[in-house]
C-alpha positions as CSV (number, residue, x, y, z in Angstrom):
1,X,-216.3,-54.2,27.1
2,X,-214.3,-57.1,28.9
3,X,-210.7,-55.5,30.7
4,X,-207.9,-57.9,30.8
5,X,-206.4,-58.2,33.7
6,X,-202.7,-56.8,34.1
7,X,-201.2,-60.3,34.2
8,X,-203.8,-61.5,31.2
9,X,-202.8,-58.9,29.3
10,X,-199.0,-59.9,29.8
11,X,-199.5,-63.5,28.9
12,X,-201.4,-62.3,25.5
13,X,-198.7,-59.7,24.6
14,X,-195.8,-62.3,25.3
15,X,-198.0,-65.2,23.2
16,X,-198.2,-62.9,20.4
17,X,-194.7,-61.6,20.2
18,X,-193.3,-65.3,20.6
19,X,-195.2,-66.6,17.4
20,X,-195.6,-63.4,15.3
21,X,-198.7,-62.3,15.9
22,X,-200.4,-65.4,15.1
23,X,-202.7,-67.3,18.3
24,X,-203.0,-70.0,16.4
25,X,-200.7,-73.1,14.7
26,X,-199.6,-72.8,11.4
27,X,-200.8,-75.5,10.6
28,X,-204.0,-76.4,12.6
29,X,-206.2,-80.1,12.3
30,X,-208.4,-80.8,9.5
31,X,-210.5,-83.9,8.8
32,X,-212.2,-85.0,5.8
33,X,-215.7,-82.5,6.2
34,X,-213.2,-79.8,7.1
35,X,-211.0,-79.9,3.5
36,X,-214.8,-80.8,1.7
37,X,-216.1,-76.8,3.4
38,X,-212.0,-75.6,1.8
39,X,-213.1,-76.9,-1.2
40,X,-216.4,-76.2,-1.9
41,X,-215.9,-72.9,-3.6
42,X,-213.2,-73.4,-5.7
43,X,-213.6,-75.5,-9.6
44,X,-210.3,-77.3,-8.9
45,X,-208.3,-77.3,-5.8
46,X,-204.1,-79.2,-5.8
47,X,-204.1,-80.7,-2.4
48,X,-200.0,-81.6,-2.0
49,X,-199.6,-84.4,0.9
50,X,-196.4,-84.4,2.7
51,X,-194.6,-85.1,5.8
52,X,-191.4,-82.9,7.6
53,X,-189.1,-86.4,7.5
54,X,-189.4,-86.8,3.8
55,X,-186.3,-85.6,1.6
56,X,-188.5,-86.1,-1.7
57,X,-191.1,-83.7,0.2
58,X,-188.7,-80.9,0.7
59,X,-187.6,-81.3,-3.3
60,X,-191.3,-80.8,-3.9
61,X,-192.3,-78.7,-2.0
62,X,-189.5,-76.4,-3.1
63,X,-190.9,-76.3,-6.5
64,X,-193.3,-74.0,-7.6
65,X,-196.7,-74.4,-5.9
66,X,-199.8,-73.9,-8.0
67,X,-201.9,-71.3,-6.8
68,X,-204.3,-72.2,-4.2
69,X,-203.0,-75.1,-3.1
70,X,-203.5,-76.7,0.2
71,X,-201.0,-78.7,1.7
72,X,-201.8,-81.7,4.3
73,X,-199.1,-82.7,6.9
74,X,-199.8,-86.5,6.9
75,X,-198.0,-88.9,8.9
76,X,-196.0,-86.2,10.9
77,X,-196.4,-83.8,13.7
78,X,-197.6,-80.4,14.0
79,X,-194.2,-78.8,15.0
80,X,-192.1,-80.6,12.4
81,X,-194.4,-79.9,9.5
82,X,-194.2,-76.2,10.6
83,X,-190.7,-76.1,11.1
84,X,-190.0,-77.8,7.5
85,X,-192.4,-75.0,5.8
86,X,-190.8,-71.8,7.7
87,X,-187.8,-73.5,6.9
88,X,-188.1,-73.3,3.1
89,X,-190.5,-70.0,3.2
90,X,-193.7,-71.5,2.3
91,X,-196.6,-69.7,2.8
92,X,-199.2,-72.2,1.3
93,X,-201.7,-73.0,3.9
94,X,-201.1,-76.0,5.6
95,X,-203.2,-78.8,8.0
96,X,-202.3,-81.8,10.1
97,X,-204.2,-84.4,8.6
98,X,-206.5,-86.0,10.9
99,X,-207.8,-89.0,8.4
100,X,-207.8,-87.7,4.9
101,X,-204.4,-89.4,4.0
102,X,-206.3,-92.5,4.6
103,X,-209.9,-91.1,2.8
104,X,-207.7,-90.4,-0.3
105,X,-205.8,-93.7,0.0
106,X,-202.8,-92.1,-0.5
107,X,-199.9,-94.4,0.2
108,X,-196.9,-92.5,-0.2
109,X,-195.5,-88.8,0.0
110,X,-195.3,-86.7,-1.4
111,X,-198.4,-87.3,-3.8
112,X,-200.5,-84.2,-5.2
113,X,-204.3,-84.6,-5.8
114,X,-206.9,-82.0,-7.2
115,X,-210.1,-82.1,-5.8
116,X,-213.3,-80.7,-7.2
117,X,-215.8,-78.6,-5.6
118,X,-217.5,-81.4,-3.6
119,X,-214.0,-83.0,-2.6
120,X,-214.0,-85.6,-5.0
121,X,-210.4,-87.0,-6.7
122,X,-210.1,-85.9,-9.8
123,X,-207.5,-87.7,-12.2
């Protein structure tokens, strides 16, 4: 069994009062083969793209989320996605999108897809 050192110890204690227990972001990168392993166990899965800046976002975001959904923080940055979503109490997983936006072709935000099990859009 590894000891911390005092100082080790310290900087873990302080890291995890600071952000809640959590040592990692809220709302960490995913790519394209990352969302296809989230989704390869579920029939259907809503994927919500959004972005902190976006008024319409906030407006959607704020309604009812359908169970399992995973949101995508696309043209935005980590901090300001995660602000926005402790902001309005969503606990909905959420990723930075690192290419997917563009994989989907999605355009605009905030646009919803659903996904089946091998990541493909369904309409």
């Amino acid at each position: 069994m590894k000891v911390l050192s005092p100082l080790r110890h310290l900087a873990l204690l302080f890291c995890c009062m600071v952000l809640g227990g959590q040592a990692q972001a809220v709302c960490p990168d995913l790519d394209v083969a990352g969302l296809k392993r989230l989704v390869a166990d579920r029939k259907v899965t809503p994927v919500v793209f959004f972005a902190s800046w976006c008024t319409e976002c906030a407006v959607h975001l704020r309604q009812k989320l359908a169970s399992g959904t995973l949101l995508i923080a696309t043209f935005d940055e980590r901090r300001a996605a995660e602000a926005v979503l402790k902001q309005l109490a969503i606990t909905a997983p959420c990723y930075l999108d690192h290419g997917i936006a563009s994989a989907y072709q999605v355009k605009s935000i905030p646009m919803t897809l659903r996904l089946d099990q091998s990541g493909q859009r369904l309409e």
